[in-house]
C-alpha positions as CSV (number, residue, x, y, z in Angstrom):
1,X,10.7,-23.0,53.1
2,X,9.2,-19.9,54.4
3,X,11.6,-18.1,57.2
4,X,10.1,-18.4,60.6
5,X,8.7,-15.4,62.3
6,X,10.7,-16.7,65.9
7,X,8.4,-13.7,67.9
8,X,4.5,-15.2,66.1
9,X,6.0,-18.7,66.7
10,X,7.0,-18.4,70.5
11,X,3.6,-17.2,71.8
12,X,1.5,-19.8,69.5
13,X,3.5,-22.1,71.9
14,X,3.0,-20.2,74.9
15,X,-0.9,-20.4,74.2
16,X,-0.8,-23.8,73.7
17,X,1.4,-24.4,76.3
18,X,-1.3,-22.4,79.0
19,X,-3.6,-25.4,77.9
20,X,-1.5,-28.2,78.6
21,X,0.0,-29.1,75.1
22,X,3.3,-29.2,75.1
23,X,3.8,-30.5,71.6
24,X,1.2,-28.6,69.4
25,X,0.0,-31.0,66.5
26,X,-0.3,-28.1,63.9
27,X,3.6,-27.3,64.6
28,X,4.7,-31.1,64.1
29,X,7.3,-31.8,61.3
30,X,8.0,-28.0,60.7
31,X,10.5,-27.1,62.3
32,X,14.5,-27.3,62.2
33,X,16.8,-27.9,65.4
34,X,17.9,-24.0,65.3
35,X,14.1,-22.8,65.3
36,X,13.0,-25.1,67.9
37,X,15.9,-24.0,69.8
38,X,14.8,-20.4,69.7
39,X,11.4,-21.1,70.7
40,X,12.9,-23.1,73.2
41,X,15.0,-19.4,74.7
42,X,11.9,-17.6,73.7
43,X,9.5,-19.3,76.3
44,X,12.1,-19.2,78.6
45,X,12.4,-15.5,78.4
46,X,8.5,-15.6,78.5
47,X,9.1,-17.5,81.9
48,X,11.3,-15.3,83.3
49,X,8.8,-12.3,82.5
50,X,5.9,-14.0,84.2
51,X,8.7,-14.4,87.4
52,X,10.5,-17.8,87.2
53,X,14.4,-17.6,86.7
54,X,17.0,-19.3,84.9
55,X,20.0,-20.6,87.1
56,X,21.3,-22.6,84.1
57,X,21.4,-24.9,81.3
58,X,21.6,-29.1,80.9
59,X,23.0,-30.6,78.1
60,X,21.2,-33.8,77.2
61,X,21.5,-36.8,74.7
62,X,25.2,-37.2,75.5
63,X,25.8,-41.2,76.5
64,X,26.0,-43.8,73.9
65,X,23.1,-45.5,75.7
66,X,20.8,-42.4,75.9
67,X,21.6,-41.5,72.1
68,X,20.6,-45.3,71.3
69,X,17.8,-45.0,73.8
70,X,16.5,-41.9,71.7
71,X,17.7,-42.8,68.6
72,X,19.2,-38.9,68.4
73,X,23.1,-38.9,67.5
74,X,24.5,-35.3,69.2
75,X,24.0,-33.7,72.1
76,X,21.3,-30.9,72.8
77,X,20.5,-28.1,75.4
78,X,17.7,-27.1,77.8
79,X,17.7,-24.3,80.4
80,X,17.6,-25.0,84.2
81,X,15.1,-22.7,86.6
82,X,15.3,-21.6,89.9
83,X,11.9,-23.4,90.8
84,X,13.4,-26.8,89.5
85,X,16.4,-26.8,91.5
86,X,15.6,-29.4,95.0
87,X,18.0,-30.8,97.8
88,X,19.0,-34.0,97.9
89,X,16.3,-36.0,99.7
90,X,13.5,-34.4,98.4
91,X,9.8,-36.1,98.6
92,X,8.2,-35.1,94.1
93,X,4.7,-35.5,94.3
94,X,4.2,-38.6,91.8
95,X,0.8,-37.3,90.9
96,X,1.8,-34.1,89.8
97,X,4.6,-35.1,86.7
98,X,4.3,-36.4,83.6
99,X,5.6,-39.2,82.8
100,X,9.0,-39.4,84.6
101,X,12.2,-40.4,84.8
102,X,15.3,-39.2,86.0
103,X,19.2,-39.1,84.8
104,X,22.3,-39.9,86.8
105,X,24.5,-36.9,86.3
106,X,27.7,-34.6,87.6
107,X,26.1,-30.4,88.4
108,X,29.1,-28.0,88.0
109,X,28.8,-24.5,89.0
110,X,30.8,-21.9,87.1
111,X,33.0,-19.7,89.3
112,X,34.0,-17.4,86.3
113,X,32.4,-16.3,82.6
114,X,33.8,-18.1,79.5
115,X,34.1,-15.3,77.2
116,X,36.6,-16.6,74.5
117,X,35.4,-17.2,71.2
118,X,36.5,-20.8,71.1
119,X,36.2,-22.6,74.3
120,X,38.7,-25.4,75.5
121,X,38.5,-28.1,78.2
122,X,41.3,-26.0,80.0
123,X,39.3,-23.1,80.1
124,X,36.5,-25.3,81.6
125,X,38.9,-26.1,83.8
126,X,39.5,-23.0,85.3
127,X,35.9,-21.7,85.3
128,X,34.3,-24.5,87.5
129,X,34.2,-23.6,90.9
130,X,31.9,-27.0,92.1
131,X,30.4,-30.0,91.4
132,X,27.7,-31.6,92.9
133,X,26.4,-35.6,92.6
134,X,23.2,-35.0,90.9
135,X,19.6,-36.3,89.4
136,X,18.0,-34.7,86.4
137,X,14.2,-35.0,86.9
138,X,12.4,-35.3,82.9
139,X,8.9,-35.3,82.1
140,X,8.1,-37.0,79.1
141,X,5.6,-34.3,77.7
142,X,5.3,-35.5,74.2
143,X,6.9,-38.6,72.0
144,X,10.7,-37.5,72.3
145,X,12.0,-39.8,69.6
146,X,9.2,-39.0,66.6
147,X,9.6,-35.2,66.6
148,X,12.7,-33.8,68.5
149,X,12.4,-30.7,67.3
150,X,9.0,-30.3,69.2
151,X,10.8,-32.4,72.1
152,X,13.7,-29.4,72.1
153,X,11.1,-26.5,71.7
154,X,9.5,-27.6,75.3
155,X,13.0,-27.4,76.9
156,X,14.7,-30.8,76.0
157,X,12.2,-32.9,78.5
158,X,13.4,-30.6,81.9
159,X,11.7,-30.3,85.2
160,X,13.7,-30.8,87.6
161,X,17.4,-31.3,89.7
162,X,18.2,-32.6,92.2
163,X,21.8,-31.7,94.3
164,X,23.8,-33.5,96.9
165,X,26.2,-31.6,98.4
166,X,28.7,-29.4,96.8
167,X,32.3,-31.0,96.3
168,X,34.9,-27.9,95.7
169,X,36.6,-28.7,92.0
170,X,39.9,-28.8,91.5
171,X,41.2,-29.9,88.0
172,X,43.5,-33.2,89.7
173,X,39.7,-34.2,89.9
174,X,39.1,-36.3,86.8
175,X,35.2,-36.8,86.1
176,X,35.6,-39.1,83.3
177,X,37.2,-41.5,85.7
178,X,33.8,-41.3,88.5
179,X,31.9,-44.5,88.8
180,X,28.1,-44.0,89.3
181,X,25.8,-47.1,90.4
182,X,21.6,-46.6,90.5
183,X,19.9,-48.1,93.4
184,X,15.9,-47.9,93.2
185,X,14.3,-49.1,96.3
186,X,17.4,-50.2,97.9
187,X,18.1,-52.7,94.8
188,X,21.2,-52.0,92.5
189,X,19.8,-51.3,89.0
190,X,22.4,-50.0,87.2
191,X,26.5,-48.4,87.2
192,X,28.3,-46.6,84.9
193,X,31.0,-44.0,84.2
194,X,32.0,-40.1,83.3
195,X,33.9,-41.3,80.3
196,X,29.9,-42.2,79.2
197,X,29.5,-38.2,78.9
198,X,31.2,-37.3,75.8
199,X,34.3,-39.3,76.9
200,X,34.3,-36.7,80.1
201,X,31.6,-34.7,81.2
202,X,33.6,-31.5,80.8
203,X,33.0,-31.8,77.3
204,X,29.8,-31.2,77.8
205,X,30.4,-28.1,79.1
206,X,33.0,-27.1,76.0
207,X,30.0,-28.1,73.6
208,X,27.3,-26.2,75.3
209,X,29.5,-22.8,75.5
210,X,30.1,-22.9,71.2
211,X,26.2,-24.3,70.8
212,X,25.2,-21.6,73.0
213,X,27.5,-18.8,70.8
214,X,25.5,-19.7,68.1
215,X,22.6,-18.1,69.2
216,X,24.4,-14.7,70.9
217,X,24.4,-16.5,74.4
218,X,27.5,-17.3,76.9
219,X,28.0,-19.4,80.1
220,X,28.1,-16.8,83.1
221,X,29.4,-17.1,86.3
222,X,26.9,-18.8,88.8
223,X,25.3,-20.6,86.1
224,X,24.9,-24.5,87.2
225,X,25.1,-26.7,84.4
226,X,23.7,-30.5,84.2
227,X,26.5,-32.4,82.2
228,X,24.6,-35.5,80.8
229,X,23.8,-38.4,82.1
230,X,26.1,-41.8,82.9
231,X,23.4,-44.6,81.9
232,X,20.6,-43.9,80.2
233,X,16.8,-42.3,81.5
234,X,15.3,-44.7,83.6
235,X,11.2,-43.6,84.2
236,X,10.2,-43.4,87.8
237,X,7.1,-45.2,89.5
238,X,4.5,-44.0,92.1
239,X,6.8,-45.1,95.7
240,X,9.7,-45.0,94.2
241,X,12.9,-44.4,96.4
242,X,15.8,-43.3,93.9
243,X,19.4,-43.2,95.1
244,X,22.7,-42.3,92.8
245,X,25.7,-43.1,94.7
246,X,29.2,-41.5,92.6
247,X,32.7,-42.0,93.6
248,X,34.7,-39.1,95.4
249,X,31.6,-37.1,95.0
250,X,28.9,-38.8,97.6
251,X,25.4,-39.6,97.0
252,X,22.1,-37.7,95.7
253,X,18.6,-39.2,96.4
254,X,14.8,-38.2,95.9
255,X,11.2,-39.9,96.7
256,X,8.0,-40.2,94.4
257,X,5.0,-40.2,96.8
């Protein structure tokens, strides 16, 4: 197989992208995980040219449900921007996504770098400085589950978070223990757990930092990270009222007008 030219590869998505394909046809079936990952970082430095800028990174695919739902078996990474990042309580524009649906997740913010070559949950630990009850917002822009590559290139699905308020961390707080339950339009949909999350969502966090190496990036302070999501994607309808209530961290909602 012919090495890919990363540089020729990234703007044939970009233009493709400026027309509203997100998943270009004549790129379908040829490419690996690592490529689509660095076309993935090279339209987000494109982004960041043209203005945007990243805050941070989600790590996706990490419940057994979510895995099953996308029949993908490991976890993968997208990058969070600035323009993405909403308050709790805040009215989407239906009209305007495509496709959605939104995961029930724990936000941390990093207080300090992780620099070491080999990252451990203690480290994690000691580098989270907050945590925030959180919704990822997706867009399905193409069909996840037949090409993932493709899926991974356009960022891993992202468009959007939303925060509740910030909880300070402290390490006696156990995430894999939170209890999470859904409510859409005031009806109970759903509940789950941290322990969903890679048996705690701080292993999220320990995978991202050595995935991340790979490809000469690190996790800096500041940098918000989505940990993965307790129950799997639910899509979200015109009217909707979404609300995720977690234990010992509060509550996180948004509205689809």
């Amino acid at each position: 197989m012919a090495l890919l030219n990363v540089a020729n590869a990234v703007e044939a998505f970009w233009q493709e992208r400026a027309k509203g394909v997100y998943f270009p046809p004549a790129w379908s079936g040829k490419l690996s995980i690592d490529e689509a990952y660095k076309i993935q970082l090279g339209l987000i430095a494109k982004r960041a040219a043209a203005g945007e800028r990243q805050v941070g990174w989600k790590v996706g695919l990490t419940a057994t449900a979510i895995q099953e739902q996308f029949r993908v078996h490991e976890p993968v990474f997208g990058c969070l921007l600035g323009e993405g990042v909403k308050q709790s309580g805040h009215a989407f524009n239906h009209g305007t996504l495509i496709k959605p649906g939104f995961e029930n997740e724990v936000c941390v913010r990093l207080g300090r770098d992780l620099t070491a070559s080999r990252v451990r949950l203690e480290d994690v630990r000691q580098a989270i400085e907050t945590c925030y009850p959180a919704l990822e917002i997706t867009e399905t822009r193409g069909d996840f589950t037949a090409d993932l590559p493709l899926a991974l290139a356009d960022n891993a699905q992202q468009k959007a978070v939303v925060l509740g308020a910030a909880v300070r961390y402290s390490p006696e707080l156990d995430l894999a223990a939170i209890a999470v339950q859904i409510v859409i339009n005031g009806k109970e949909v759903a509940s789950g757990k941290g322990d969903a999350v890679l048996g705690n969502p701080l292993n999220s966090v320990v995978w991202l930092a050595e995935k991340l190496s790979t490809f000469g990036r690190r996790l800096k302070a500041g940098d918000l990270i989505m940990t993965g999501s307790f129950t799997r994607q639910f899509p979200i309808a015109k009217g909707e009222r979404i609300r995720t209530e977690f234990e010992r961290l509060g509550a996180v909602e948004a509205n689809f007008t």
